[in-house]
MIDODREN-236434 format. One record per residue: residue number from 0; residue in three letters; x, y, z of N, C-alpha, C, CB in turn. Coordinates in nm, 2 decimals. Last residue first. Glycine has a CB too. Layout:
  num  residuo     n_x     n_y     n_z    ca_x    ca_y    ca_z     c_x     c_y     c_z    cb_x    cb_y    cb_z
  NUM      Ala       X       Y       Z       X       Y       Z       X       Y       Z       X       Y       Z
...
END
This chain:
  num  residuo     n_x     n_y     n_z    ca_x    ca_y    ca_z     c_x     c_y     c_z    cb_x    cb_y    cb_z
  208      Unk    1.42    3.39   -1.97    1.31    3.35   -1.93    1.40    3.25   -1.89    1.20    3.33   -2.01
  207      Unk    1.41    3.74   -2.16    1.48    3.64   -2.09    1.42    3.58   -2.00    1.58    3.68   -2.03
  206      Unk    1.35    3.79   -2.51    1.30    3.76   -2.40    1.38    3.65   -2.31    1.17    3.73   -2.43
  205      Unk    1.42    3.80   -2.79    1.46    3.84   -2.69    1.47    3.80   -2.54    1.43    3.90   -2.69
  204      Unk    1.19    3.64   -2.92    1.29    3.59   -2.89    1.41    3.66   -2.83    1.32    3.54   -2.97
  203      Unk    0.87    3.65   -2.82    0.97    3.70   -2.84    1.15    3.64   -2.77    0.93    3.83   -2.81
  202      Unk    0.75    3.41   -2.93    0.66    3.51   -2.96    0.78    3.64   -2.94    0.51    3.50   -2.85
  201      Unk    0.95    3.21   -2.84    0.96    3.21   -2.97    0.86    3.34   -2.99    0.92    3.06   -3.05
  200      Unk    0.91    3.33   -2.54    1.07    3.30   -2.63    1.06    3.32   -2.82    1.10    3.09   -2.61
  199      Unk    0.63    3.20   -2.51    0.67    3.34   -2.48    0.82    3.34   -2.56    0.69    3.39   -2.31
  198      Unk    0.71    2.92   -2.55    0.62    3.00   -2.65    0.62    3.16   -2.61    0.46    2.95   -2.64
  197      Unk    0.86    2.85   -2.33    0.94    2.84   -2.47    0.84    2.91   -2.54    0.98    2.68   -2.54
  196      Unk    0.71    2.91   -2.09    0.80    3.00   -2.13    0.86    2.97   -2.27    0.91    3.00   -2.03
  195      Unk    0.51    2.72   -2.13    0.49    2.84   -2.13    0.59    2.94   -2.16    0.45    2.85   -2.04
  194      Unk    0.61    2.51   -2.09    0.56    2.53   -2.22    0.54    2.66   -2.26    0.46    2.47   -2.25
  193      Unk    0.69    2.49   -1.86    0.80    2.48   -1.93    0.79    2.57   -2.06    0.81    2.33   -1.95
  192      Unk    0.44    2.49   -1.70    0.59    2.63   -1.72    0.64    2.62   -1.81    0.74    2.64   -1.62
  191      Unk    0.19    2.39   -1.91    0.26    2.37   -1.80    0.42    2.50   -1.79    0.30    2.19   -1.81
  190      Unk    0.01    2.54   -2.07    0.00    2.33   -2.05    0.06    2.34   -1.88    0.18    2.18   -2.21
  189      Unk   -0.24    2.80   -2.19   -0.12    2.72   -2.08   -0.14    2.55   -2.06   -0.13    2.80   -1.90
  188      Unk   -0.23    2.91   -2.50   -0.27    2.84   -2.43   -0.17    2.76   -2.32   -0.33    2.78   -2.50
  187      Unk   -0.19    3.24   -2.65   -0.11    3.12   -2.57   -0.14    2.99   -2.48   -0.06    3.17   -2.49
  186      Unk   -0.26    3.45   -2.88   -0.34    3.36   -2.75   -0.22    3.27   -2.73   -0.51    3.27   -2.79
  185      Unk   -0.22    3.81   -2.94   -0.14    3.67   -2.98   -0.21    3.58   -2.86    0.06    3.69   -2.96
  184      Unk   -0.53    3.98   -3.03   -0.41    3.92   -2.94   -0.35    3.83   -3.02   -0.45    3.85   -2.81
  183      Unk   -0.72    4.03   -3.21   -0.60    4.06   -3.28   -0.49    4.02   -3.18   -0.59    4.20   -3.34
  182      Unk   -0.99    3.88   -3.11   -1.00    4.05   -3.11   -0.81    4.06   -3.14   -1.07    4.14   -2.89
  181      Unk   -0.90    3.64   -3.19   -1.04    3.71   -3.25   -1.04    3.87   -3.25   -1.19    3.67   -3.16
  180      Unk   -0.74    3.57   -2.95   -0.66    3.57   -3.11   -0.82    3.66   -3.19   -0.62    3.34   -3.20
  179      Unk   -0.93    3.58   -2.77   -0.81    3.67   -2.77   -0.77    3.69   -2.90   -0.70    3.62   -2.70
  178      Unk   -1.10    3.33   -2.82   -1.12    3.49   -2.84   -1.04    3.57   -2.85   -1.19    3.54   -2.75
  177      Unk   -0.89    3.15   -2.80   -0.94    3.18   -2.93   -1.02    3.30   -2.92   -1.02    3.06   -2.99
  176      Unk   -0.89    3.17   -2.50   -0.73    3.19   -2.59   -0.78    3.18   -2.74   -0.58    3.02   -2.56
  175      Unk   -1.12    3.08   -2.46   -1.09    3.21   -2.40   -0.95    3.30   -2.51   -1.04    3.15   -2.21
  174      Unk   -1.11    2.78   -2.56   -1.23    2.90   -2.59   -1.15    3.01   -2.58   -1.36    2.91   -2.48
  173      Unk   -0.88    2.65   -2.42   -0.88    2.77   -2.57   -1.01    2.81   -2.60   -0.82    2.69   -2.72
  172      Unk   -0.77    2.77   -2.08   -0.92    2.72   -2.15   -0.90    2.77   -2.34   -1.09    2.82   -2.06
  171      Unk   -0.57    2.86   -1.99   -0.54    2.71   -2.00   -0.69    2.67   -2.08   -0.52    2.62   -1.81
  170      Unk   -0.41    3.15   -2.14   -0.49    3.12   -2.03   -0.53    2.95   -2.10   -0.62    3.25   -2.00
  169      Unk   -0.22    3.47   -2.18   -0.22    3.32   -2.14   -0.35    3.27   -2.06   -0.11    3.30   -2.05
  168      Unk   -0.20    3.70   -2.47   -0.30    3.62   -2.36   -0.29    3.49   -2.33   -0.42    3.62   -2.40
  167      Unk   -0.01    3.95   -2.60   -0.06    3.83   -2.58   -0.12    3.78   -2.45    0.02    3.75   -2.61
  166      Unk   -0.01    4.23   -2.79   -0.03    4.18   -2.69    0.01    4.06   -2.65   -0.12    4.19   -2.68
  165      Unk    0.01    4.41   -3.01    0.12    4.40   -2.96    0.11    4.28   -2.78    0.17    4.57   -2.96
  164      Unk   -0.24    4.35   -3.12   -0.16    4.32   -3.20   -0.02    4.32   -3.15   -0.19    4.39   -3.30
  163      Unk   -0.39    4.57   -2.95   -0.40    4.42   -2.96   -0.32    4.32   -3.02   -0.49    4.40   -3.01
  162      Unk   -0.19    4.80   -2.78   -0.32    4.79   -2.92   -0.28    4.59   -2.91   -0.27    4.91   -3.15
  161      Unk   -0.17    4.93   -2.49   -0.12    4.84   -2.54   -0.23    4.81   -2.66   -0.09    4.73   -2.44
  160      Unk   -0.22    4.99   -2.18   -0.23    5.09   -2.26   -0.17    5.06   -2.41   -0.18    5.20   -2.19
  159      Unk   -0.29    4.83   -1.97   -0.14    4.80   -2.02   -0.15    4.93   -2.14   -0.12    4.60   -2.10
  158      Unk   -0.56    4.89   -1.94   -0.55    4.87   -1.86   -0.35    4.90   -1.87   -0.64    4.75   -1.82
  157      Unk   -0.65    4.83   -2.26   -0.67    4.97   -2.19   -0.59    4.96   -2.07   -0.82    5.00   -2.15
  156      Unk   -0.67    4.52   -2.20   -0.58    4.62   -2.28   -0.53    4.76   -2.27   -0.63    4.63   -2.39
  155      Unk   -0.83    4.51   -1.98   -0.69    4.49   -2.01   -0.62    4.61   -2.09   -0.67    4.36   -2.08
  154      Unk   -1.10    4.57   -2.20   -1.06    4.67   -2.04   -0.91    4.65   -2.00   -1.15    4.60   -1.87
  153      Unk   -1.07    4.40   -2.38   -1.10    4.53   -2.40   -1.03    4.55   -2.28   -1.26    4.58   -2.41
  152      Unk   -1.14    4.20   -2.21   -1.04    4.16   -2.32   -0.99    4.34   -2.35   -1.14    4.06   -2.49
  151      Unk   -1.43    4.23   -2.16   -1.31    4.22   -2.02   -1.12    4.22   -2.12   -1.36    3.98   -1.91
  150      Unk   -1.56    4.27   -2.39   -1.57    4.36   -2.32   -1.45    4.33   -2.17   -1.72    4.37   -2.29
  149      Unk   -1.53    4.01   -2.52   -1.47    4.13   -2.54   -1.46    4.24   -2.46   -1.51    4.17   -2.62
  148      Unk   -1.63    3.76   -2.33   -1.66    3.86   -2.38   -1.55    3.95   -2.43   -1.73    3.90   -2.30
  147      Unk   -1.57    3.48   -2.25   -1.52    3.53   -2.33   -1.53    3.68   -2.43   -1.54    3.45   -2.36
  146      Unk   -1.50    3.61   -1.93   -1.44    3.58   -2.05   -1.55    3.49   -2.13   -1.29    3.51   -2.02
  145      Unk   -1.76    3.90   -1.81   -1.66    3.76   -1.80   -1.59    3.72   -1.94   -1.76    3.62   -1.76
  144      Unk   -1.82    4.16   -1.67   -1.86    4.12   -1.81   -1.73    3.95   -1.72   -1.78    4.28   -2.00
  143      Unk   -1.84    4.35   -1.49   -1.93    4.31   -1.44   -1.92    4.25   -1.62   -2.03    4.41   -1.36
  142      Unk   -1.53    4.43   -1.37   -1.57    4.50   -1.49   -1.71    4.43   -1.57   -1.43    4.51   -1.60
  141      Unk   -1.53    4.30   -1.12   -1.50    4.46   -1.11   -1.56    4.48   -1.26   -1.31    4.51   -1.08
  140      Unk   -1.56    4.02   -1.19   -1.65    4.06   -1.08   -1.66    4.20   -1.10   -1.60    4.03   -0.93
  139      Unk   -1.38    3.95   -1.37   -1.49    3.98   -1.44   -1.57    4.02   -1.30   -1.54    3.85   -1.53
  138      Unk   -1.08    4.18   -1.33   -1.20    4.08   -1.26   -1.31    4.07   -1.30   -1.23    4.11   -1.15
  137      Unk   -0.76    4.26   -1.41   -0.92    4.26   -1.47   -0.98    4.14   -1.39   -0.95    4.23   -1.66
  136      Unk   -0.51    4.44   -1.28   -0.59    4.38   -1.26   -0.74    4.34   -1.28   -0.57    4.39   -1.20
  135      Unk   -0.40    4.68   -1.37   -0.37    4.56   -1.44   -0.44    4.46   -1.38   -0.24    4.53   -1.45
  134      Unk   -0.43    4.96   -1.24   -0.55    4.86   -1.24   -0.51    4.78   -1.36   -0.70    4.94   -1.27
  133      Unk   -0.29    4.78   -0.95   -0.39    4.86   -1.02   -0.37    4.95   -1.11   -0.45    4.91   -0.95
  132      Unk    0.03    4.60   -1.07   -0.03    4.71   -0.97   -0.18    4.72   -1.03    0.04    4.86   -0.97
  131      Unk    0.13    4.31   -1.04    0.02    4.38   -1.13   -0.03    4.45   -1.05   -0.07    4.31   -1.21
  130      Unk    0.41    4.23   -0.89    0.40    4.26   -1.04    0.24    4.33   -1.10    0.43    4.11   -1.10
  129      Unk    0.23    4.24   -0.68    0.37    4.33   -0.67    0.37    4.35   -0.81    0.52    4.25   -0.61
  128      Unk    0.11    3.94   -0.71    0.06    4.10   -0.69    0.11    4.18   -0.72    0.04    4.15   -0.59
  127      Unk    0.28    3.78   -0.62    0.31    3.79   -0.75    0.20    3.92   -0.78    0.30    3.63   -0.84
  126      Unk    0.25    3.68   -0.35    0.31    3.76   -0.39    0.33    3.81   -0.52    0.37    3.74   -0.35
  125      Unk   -0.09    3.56   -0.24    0.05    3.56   -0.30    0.09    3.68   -0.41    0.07    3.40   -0.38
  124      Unk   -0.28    3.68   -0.06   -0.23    3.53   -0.04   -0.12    3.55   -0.13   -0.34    3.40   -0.07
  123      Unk   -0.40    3.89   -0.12   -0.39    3.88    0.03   -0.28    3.76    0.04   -0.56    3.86    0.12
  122      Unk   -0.54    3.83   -0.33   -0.44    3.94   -0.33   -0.38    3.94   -0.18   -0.51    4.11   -0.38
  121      Unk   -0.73    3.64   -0.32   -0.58    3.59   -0.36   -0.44    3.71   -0.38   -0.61    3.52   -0.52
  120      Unk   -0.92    3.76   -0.08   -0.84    3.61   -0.10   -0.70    3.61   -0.15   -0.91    3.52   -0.19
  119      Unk   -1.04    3.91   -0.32   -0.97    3.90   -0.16   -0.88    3.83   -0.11   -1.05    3.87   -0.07
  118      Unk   -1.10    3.70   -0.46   -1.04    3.82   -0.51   -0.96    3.84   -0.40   -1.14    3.94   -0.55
  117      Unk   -1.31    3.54   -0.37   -1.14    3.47   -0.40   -1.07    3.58   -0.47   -1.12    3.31   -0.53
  116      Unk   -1.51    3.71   -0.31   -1.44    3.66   -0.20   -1.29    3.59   -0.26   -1.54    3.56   -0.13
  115      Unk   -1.56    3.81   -0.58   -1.50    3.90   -0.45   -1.45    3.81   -0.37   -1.61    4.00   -0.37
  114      Unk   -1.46    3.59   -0.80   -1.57    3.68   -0.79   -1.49    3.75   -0.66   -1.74    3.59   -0.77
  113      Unk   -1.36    3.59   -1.18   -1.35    3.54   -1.04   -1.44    3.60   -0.97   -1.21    3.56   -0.97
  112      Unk   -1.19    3.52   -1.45   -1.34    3.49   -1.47   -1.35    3.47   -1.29   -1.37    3.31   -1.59
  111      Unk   -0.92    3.81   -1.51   -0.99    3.65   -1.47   -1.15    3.69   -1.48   -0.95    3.59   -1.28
  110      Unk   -0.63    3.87   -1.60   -0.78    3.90   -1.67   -0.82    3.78   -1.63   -0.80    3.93   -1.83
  109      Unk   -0.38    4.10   -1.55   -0.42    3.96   -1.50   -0.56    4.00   -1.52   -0.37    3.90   -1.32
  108      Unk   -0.06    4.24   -1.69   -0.21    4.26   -1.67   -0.23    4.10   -1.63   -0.31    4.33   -1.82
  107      Unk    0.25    4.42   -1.76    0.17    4.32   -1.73    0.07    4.31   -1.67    0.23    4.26   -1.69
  106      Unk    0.48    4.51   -2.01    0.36    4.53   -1.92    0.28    4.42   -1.88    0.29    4.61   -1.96
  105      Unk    0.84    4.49   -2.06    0.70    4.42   -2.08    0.58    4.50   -1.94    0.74    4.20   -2.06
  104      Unk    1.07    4.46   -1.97    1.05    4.54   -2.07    0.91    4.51   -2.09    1.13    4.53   -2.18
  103      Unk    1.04    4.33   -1.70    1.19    4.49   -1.71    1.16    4.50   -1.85    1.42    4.46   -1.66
  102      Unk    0.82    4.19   -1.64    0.86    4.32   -1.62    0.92    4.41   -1.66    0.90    4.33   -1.56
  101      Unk    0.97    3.93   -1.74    0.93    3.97   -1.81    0.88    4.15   -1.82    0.85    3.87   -1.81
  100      Unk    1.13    3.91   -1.44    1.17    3.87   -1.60    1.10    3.97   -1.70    1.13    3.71   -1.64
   99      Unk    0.94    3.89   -1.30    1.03    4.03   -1.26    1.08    3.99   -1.39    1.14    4.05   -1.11
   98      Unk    0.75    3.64   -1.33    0.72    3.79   -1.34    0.84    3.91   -1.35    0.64    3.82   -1.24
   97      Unk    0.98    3.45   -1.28    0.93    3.51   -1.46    0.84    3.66   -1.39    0.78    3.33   -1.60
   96      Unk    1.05    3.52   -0.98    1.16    3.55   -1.12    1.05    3.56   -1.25    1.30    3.41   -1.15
   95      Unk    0.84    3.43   -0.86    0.81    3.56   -0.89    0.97    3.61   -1.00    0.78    3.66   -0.71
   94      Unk    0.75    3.11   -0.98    0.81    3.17   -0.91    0.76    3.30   -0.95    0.93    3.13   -0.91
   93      Unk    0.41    2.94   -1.04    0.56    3.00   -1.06    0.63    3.09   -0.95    0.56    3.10   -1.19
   92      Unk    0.23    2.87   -0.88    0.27    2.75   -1.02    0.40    2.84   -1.06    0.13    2.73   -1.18
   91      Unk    0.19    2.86   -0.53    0.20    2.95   -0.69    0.26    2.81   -0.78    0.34    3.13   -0.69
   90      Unk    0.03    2.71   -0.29    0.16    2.73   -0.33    0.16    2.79   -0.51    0.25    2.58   -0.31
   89      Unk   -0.25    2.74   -0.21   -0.13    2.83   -0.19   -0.03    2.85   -0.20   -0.12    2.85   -0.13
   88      Unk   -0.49    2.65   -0.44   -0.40    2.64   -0.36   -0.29    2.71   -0.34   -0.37    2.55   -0.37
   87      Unk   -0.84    2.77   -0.35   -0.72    2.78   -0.42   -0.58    2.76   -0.35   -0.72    2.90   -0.47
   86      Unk   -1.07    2.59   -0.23   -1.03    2.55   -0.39   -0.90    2.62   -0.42   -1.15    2.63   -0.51
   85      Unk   -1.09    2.78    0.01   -1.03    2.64    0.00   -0.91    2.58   -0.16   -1.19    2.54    0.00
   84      Unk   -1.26    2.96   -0.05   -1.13    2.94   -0.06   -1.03    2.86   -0.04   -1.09    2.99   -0.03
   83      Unk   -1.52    2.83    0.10   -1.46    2.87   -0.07   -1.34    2.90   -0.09   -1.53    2.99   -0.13
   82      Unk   -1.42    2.80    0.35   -1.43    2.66    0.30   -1.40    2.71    0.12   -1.61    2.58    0.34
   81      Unk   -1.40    3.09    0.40   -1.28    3.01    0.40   -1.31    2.87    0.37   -1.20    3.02    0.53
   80      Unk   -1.70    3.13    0.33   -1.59    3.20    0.25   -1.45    3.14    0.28   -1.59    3.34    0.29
   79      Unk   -1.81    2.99    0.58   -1.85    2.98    0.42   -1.75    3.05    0.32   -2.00    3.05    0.39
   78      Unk   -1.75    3.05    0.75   -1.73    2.96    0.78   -1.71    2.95    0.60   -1.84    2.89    0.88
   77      Unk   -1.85    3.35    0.73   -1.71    3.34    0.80   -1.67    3.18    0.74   -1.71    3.36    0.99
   76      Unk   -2.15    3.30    0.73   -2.09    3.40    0.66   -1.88    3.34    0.60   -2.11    3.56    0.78
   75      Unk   -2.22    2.97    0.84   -2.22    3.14    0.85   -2.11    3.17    0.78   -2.20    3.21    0.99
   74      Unk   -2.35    2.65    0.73   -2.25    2.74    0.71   -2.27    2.90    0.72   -2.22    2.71    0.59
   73      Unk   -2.58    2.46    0.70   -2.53    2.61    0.83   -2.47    2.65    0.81   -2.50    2.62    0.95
   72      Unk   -2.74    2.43    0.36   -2.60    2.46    0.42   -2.63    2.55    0.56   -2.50    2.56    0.31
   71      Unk   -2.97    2.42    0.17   -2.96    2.37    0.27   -2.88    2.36    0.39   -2.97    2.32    0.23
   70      Unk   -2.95    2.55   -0.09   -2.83    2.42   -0.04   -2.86    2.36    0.08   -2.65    2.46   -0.02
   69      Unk   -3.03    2.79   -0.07   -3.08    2.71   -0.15   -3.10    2.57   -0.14   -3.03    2.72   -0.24
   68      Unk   -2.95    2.90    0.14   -3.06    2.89    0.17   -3.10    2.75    0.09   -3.13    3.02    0.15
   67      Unk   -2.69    2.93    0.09   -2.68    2.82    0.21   -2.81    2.78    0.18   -2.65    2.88    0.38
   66      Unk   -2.66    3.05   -0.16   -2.65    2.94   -0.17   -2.66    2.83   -0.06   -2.56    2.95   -0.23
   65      Unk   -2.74    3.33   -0.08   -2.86    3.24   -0.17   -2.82    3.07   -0.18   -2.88    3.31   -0.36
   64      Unk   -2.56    3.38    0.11   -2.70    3.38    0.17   -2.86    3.29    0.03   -2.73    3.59    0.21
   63      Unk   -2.36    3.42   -0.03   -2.37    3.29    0.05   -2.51    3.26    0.12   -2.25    3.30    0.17
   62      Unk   -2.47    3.61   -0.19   -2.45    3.48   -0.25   -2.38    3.38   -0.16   -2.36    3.50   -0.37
   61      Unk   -2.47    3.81    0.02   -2.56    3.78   -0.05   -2.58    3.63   -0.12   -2.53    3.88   -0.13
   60      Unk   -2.24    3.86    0.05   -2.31    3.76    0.18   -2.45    3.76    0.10   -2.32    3.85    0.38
   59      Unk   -2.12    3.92   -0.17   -2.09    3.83   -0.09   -2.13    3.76    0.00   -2.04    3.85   -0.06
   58      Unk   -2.36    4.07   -0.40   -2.25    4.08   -0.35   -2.22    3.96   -0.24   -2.24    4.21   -0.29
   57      Unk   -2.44    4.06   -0.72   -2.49    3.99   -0.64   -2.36    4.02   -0.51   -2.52    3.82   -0.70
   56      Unk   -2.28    4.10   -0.99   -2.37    4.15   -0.96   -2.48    4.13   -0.85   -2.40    4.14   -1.05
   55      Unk   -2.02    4.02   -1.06   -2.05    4.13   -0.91   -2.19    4.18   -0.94   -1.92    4.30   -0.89
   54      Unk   -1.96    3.79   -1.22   -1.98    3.95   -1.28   -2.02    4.05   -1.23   -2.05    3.97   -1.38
   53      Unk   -2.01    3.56   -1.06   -1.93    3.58   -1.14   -1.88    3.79   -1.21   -2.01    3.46   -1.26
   52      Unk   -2.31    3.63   -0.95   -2.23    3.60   -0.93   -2.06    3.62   -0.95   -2.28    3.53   -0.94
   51      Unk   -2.43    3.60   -1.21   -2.43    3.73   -1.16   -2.32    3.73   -1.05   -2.58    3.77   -1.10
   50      Unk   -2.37    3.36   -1.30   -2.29    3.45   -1.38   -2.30    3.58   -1.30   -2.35    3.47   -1.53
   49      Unk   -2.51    3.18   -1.09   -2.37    3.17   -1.08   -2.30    3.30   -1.16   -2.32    3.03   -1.14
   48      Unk   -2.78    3.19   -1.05   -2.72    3.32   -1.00   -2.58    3.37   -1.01   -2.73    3.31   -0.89
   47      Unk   -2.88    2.96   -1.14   -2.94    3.05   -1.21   -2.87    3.19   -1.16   -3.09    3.04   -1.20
   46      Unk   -2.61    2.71   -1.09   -2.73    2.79   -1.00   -2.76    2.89   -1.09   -2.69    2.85   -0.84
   45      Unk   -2.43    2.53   -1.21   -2.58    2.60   -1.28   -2.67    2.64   -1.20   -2.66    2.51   -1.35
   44      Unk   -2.24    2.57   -1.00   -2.15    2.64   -1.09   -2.32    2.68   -1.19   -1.99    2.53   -1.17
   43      Unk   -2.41    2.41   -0.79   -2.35    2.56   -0.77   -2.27    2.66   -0.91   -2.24    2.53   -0.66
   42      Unk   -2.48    2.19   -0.84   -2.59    2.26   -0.86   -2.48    2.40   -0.83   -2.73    2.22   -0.75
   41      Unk   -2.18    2.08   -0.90   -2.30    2.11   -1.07   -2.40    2.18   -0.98   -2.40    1.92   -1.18
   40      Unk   -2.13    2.09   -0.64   -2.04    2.14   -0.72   -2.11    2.16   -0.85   -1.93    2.06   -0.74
   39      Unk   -2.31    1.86   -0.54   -2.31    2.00   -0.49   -2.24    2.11   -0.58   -2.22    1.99   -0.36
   38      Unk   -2.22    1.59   -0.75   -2.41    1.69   -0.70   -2.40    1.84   -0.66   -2.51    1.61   -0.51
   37      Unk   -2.02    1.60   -0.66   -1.96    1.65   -0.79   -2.17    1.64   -0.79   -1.81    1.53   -0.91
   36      Unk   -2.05    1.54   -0.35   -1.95    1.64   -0.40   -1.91    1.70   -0.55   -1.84    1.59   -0.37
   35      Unk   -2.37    1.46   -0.30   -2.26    1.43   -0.34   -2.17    1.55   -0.36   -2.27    1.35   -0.44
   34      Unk   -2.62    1.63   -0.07   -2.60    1.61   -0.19   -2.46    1.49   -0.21   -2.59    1.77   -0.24
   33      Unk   -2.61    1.66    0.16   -2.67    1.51    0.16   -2.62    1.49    0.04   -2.83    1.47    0.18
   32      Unk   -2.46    1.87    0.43   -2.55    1.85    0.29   -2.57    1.74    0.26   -2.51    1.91    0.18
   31      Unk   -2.32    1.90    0.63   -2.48    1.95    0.64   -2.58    1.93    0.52   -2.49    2.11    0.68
   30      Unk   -2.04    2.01    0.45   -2.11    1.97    0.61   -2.22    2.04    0.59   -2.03    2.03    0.76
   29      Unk   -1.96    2.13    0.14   -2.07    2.01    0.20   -2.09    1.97    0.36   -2.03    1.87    0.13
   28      Unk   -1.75    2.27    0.20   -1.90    2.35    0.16   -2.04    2.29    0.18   -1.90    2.37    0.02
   27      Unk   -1.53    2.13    0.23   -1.57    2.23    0.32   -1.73    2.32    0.35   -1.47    2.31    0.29
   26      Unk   -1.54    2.00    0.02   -1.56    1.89    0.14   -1.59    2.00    0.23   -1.42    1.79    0.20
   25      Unk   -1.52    2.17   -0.21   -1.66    2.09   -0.16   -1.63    2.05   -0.03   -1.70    1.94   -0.26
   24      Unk   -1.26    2.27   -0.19   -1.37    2.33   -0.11   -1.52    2.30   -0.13   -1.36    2.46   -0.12
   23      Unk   -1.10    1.99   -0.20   -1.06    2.10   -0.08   -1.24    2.18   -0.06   -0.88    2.26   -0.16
   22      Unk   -1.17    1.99   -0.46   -1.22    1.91   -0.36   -1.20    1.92   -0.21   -1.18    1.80   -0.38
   21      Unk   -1.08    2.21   -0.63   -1.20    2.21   -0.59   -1.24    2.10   -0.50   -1.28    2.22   -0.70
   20      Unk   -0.79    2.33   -0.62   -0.82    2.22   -0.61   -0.98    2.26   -0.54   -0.71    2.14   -0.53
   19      Unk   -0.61    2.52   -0.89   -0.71    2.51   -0.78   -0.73    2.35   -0.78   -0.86    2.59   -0.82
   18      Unk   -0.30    2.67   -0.90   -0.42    2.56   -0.87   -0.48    2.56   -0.82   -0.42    2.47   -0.85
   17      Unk   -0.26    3.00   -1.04   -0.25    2.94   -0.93   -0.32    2.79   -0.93   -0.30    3.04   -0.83
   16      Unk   -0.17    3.05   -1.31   -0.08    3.09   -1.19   -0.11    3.06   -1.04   -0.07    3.23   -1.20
   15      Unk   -0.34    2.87   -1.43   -0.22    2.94   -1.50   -0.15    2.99   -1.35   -0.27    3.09   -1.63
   14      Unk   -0.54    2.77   -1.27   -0.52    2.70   -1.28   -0.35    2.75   -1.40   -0.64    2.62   -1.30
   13      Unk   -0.67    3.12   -1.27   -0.70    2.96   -1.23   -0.60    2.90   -1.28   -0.85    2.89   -1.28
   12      Unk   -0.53    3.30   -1.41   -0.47    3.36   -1.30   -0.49    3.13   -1.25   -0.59    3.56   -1.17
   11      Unk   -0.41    3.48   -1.70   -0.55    3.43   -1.65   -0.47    3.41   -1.53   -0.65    3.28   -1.72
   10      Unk   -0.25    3.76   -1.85   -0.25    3.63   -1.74   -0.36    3.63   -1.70   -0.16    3.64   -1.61
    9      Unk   -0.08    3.96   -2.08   -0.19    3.94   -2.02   -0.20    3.78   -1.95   -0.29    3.97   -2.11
    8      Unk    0.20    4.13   -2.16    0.16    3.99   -2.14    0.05    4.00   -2.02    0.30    3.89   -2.10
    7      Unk    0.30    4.36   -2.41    0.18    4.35   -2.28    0.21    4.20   -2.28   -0.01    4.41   -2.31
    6      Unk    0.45    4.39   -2.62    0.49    4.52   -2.52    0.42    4.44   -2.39    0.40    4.71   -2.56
    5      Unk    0.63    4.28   -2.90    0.57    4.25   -2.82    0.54    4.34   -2.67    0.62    4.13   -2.81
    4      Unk    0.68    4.44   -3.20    0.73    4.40   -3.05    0.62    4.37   -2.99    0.81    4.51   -2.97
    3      Unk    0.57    4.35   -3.54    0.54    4.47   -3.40    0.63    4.41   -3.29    0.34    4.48   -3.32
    2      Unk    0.50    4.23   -3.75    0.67    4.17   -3.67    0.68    4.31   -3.58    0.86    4.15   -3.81
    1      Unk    0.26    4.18   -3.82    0.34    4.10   -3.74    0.47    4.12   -3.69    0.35    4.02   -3.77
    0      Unk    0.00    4.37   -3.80    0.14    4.41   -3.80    0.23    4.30   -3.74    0.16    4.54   -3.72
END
């Protein structure tokens, strides 16, 4: 149905609404290790635990407890979760105007690939929360699936109560933004604000941005 209204705007959250800087939390992760910073960082993202990890199947002190053991790391509990949060930075890539923009006719959902401790973390840390009450909030940790599955794509939707065709999905990886378009979203891939808002505009040109 193309010329449906647009009702839902769905939001990845990494590097779309917030930056990460992962050298912030190697340097914090590496005291006590020998490895390198981009050694430490590959054995952790292909640790055989990372998807369980990723999709709450392993809980928090759990997965600091497999990765100090693995890694070799003193890092306690405490020490180890604010070095991992490190990676996200705390100034937002937007203001909270495009959310309240898009708000006053639009629904809005955030569908990430994250786990509990930067969950915590980022609802605690910036304001743009406000805009996605529960449960517009998809965590591949909470709905134990990740992108590119359908099954996290799915749960949003449901979430904005929104059929696929009236949707769209921002997010900076086009794997993720080509699944969307697969299950009938509109996909958006993020460059930067600018770009972002002129393709919301032309998807609807109402829209005040």
């Amino acid at each position: 149905m193309p010329n449906a209204p647009l009702r839902a705007v769905i939001f990845d959250i990494g590097r779309v609404l917030v930056k990460l800087d992962l050298a912030r939390a190697i340097a914090g992760l590496s005291q006590g290790i020998s490895l390198s910073p981009a050694e430490l960082w590959s054995a952790i993202e292909k640790d055989p635990r990372w998807h369980d990890w990723q999709e709450g199947r392993i809980s928090p002190h759990d997965w600091h407890l497999h990765i100090t053991q693995r890694l070799g790391s003193p890092l306690k509990f405490e020490e180890f979760c604010e070095a991992w949060n490190r990676s996200l930075n705390p100034a937002p890539i937007h203001s909270d105007d495009l959310f309240a923009s898009i708000a006053k006719k639009h629904k809005l959902a955030l569908l990430s690939n994250t786990d509990p401790i930067h969950v915590a973390h980022l609802e605690a840390t910036f304001s743009f929360f406000q805009f996605f009450p529960p449960p517009t909030r998809i965590y591949s940790c909470s709905v134990r699936a990740s992108k590119p599955s359908p099954v996290v794509f799915q749960a949003a939707l449901k979430a904005v109560k929104t059929p696929a065709y009236q949707a769209v999905f921002i997010d900076d990886i086009p794997e993720y933004v080509q699944a969307a378009r697969f299950l009938g979203l509109h996909g958006v891939q993020y460059l930067n604000p600018e770009q972002l808002r002129s393709d919301l505009r032309a998807l609807e040109p109402g829209l005040c941005l």
